[in-house]
N, C-alpha and C positions, 0 to 999 in steps of 0.2 A: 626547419619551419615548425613554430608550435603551437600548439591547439587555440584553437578560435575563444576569445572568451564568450561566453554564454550566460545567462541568467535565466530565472523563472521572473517574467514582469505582473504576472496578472492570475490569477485564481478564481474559480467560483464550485461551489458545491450545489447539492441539492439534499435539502433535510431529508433523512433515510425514511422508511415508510415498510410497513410489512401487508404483505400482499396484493401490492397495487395495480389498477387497473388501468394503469399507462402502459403506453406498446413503446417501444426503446427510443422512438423518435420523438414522440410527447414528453421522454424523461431527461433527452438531452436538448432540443431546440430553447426551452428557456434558458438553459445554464449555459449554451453556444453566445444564444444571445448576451446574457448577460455579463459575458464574461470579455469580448469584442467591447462593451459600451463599457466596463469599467474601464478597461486599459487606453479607451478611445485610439482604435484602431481601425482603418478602413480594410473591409474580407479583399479586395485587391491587394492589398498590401502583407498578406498571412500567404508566406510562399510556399506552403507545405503541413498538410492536415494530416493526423496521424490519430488510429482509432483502437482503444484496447476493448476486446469482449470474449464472448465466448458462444459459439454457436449452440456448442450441447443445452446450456443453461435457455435458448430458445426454442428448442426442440425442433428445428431446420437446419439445415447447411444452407450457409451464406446469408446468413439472417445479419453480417454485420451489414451487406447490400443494401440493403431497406434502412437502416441506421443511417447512411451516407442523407437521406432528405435531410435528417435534421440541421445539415451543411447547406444547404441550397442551390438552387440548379444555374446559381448567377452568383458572382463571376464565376468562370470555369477554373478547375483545381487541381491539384497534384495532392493526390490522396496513398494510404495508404494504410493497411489492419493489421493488429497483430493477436494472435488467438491466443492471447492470455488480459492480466491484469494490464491498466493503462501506464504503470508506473515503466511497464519494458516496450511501451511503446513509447513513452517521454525519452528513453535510454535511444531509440531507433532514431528519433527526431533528433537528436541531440547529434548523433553517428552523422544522418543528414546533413545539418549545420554547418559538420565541422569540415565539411567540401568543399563548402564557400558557394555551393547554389544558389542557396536561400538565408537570410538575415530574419526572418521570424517566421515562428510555427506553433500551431495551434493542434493541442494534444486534449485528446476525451476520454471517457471512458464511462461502462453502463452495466447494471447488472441486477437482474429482478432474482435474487438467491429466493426470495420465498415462493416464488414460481412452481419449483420443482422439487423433489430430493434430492436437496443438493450435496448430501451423504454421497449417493450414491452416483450423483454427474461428477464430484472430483472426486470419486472411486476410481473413475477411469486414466487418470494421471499417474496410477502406478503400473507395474508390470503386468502387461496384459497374457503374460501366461503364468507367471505362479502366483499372484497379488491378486488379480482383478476379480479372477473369477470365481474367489471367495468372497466379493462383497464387503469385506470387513468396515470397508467406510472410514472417514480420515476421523471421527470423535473415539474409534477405536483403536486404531493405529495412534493415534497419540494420548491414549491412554496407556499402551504399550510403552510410549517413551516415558510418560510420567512417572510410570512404575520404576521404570529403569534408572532414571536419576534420584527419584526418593530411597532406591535400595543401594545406592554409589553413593549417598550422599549430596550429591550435587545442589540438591535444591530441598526444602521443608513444605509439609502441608501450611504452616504457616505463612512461610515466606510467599506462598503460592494466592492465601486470602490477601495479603496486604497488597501486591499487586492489583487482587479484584475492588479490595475496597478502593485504591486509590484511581484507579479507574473512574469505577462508580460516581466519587468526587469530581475527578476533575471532567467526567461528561456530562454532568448538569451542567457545567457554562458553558458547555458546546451547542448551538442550535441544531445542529447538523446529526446530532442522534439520537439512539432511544437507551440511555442510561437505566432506566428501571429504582427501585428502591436500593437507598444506600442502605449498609447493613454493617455494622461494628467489624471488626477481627474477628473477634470470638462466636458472634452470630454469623457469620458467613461458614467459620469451621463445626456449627452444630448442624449443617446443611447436610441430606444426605446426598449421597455418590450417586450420580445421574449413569456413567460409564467408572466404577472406581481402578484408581481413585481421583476422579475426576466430577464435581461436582459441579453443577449448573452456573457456578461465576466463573470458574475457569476456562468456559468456551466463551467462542465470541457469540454473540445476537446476528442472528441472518437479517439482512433488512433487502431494501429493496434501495439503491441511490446511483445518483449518477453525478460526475464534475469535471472540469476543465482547466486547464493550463494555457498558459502562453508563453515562450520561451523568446528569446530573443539577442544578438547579438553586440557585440559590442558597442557605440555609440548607439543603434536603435535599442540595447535597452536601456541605457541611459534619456534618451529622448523620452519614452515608453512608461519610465517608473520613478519614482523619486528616490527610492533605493532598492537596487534589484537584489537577487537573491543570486548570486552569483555561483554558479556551479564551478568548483576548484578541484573535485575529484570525484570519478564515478567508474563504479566494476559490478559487473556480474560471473558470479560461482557458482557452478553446479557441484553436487555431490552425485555420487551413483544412484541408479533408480532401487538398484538391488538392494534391497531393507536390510540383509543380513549380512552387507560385504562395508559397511558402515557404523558408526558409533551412535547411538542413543541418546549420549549422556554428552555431545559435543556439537558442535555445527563447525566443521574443519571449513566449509563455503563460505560460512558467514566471514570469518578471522581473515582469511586468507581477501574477500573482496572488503572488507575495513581496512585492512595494511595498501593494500592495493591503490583506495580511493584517498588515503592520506586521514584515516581517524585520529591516529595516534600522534601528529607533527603536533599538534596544540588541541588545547582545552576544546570541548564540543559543550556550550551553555544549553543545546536541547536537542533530545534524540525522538525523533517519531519512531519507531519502531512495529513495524507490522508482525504483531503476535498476536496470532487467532488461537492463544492458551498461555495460561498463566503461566506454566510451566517453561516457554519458550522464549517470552520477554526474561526471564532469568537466564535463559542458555544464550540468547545473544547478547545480553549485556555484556558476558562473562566474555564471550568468544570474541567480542568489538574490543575490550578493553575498556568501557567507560568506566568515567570512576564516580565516587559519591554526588560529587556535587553539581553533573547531569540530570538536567530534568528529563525524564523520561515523561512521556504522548503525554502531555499536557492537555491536549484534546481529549483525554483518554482513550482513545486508542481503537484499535480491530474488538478488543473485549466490547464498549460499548454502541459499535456501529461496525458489522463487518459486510459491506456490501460485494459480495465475489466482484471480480475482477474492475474492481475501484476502490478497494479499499487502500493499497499498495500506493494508487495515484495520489488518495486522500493524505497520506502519509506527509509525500513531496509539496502538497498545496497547503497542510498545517504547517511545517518548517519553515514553509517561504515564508508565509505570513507573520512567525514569528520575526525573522527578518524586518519584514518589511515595516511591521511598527514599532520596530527600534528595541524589542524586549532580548532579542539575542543576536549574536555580531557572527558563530559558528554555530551549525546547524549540521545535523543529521538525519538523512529521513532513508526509508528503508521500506523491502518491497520483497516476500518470501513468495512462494510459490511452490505446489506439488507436496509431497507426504513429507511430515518430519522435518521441515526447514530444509528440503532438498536444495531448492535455487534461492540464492540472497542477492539481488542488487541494493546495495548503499551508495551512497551521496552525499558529499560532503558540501554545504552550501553555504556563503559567505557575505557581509555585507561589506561594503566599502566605507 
């Protein structure tokens, strides 16, 4: 018997924001809603809700609990969380789906990064006995790797601006984030090293955003969308936590969940790609296999709007959408997590 076909039928974000003073349910109830009324879908009929966050980033345990109102206490539901990005809890729904339970599912996700130090809350996603309790913070640790592949060669301080420029570009026609002043090639590389050699366009912007998905199965997502986004291959890879028993200059997870998910059968017209550093969107390019004439976050990307544990989601809701208005027929969207490109989920999504 073989896997269920699936699609993404319905999208919505919420424009990123820094320092905002919505509580996680005020940041997801419009985007729940809005996202039910584009697809025109009755919440009886959404057989399974699935929630990505992160409790540290709220400073309680079980703070996704209180997230659950902005679902509503009518009709009753089959819920469920996952304490990471929402892109691995679309991955959970999807797992669901494919049991033949439920025929559509409504996926969230939320995250107020400029809340806290968020340096220091995904500090705690590495080795909590030789990693953590140095603090070193993830703009450090991959500084670590940037150095690493600029002295392999793998990647150029150049190559690393024109990633931030083209970002820069293409997040001004994005609603959804805070792009900041474009700035030339050569004026991005006159910038000094904020962590070197890691300069303030090579990290991502914290913001503060939340978005939703709706997935849905064969004939309901054909009722559901006028062209879905059809999910045709999907894997997740871990690498070891252990910083030193691993490569720098490679992402062996990433390659291995791109072959897996089926990157390489035929051409990919647009790759989302979740790099929260310049240097990283270059190591997964490498490590996918894409080749020149992939567009790469079109949206521009985690560089210009990285909201913790929805940025990964954002990824999956830009690619649909490309789909769905007919600009691309194969799609790729992508979802890292932990120090160094540790965990890569890719997705390969497809129109009919």
């Amino acid at each position: 018997m073989g896997l269920r076909d699936i699609a993404i039928v319905g999208t919505a974000q919420r424009p990123s924001e820094i320092n905002s003073a919505c509580t996680s349910v005020e940041l997801l109830l419009p985007i729940i809603q809005e996202v039910v009324t584009k697809v025109g879908i009755e919440r009886q009929d959404i057989g399974f809700w699935c929630h990505g966050s992160c409790d540290y980033m709220s400073g309680q345990p079980f703070s996704f609990v209180a997230a659950v109102d902005a679902i509503g206490a009518w009709p009753p539901i089959i819920e469920s969380h996952v304490e990471a990005d929402g892109a691995f809890a679309l991955y959970e729904a999807w797992v669901k789906m494919q049991t033949g339970e439920v025929d559509v599912a409504l996926v969230f996700s939320n995250g107020k990064t400029t809340s806290g130090p968020i340096n220091r809350i995904l500090n705690l996603q590495t080795d909590p006995y030789m990693v953590a309790p140095l603090w070193p913070g993830f703009d450090v640790l991959s500084a670590l790797q940037a150095r690493a592949c600029l002295e392999a060669g793998v990647v150029t301080q150049r190559q690393m601006a024109e990633v931030a420029w083209r970002s820069q570009r293409d997040g001004k026609n994005n609603p959804f984030t805070l792009s900041g002043t474009e700035m030339s090639v050569d004026e991005l590389l006159s910038q000094p090293f904020t962590v070197d050699p890691l300069r303030a366009h090579d990290c991502a912007i914290p913001v503060d955003g939340a978005n939703a998905v709706i997935l849905a199965a064969g004939d309901a997502a054909r009722r559901l969308a006028q062209r879905p986004a059809w999910i045709r291959g999907i894997d997740h890879r871990i690498d070891t936590q252990r910083l030193g028993a691993r490569s720098m200059i490679e992402s062996s997870s990433a390659a291995i969940a791109a072959q897996i998910a089926g990157v390489g059968k035929d051409r990919i017209d647009v790759a989302e790609l979740h790099a929260p550093f310049t240097h990283q969107e270059l190591l997964l390019r490498q490590a996918m296999g894409l080749s020149e004439s992939t567009h790469i976050n079109p949206s521009g990307g985690a560089l210009v709007a990285n909201p913790a544990m929805a940025a990964g989601l954002a990824r999956f809701a830009e690619a649909a959408e490309s789909v769905f208005s007919g600009s691309a027929d194969r799609v790729l969207a992508h979802c890292t997590s932990g120090p160094l490109l540790q965990q890569n989920l890719v997705c390969v999504m497809e129109g009919e």
